[in-house]
N, C-alpha and C positions, 0 to 999 in steps of 0.2 A: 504494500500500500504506500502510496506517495505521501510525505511527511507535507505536512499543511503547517501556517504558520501566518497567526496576522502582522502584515508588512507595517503597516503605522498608519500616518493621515499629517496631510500635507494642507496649510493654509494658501488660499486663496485673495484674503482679503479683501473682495467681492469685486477683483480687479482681474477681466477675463482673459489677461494675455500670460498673468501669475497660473488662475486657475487652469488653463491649457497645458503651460508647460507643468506645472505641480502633478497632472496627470501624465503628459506624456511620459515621467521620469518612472511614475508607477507602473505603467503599461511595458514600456520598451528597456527601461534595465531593473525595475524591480520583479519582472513578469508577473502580475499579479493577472488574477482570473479574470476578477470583476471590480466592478467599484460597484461597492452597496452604501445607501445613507447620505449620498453628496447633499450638502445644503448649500444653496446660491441662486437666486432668480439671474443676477447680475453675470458672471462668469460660464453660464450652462447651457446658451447657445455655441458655444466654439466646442466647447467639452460636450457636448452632445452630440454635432455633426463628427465630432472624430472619434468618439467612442465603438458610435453605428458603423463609421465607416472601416472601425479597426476588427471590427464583431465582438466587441469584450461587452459583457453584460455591464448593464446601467441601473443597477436595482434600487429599488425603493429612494430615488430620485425626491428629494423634499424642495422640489421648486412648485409653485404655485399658476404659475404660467401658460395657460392653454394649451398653447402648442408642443410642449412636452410630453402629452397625454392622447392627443389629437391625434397623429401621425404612422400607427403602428405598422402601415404597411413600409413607410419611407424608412423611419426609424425603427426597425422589431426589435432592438437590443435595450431599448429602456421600458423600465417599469415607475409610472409615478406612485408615490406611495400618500401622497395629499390628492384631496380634490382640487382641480383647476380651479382658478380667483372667478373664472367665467361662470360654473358647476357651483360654485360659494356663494354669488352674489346673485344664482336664480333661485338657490334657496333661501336665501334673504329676504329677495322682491317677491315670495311666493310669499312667504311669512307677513311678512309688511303687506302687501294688498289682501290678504285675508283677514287680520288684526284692523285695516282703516274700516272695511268693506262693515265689519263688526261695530263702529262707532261714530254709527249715525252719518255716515257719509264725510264723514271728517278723515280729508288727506294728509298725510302726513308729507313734510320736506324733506327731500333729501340729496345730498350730495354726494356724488362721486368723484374719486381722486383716482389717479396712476401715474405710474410711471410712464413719463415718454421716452422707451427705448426701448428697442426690440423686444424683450424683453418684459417690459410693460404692460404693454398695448393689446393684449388678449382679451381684458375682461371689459374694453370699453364697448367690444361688438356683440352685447347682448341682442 
């Protein structure tokens, strides 16, 4: 049986061109199998298109980002292990227009924020 051994975990600092090479180093001289657990919305478009493209699993991926979860046939090597911000915020506006719908026709306000970068921009196309 092959001796298994967890390699460690490398910082990103939510800066994708760190998060990149912090993996390639994992990938191509640490040979690791997978990477399970990544957190980063920021860093996990570059580290996503090379992971898929390397075949190394991408598991339980903790970005929030739509298209991380979207894509299974482009990307089949990732698993997100969050619901997309997109999947978050239709269960929200279900919650909220059934709680207004309940009181007396009184709407509630509300605002949405994101981020503007690739990155971001998933959960404004409800």
């Amino acid at each position: 049986m092959a001796e298994r051994s967890f390699i460690g975990w490398r910082t990103t600092r939510t800066d994708p061109a760190i998060g990149l090479e912090a993996v390639r180093k994992l990938v191509e001289q640490d040979k690791v199998f997978a990477i399970v657990g990544s957190l980063s919305d920021w860093s996990r478009p570059a580290v996503w298109e090379y992971l898929n493209k390397q075949s190394v699993p991408d598991i339980l991926a903790s970005a929030g980002t739509h298209m991380f979860g979207s894509d299974a046939e482009g990307h089949p090597w990732t698993v997100q292990m969050i619901p997309s911000y997109r999947v978050e915020a239709t269960f929200f506006g279900q919650y909220i227009s059934l709680r207004s719908a309940h009181n007396a026709g009184f709407g509630p306000s509300l605002g949405v924020t994101f981020v503007d970068a690739r990155s971001g921009c998933g959960g404004n196309k409800l």
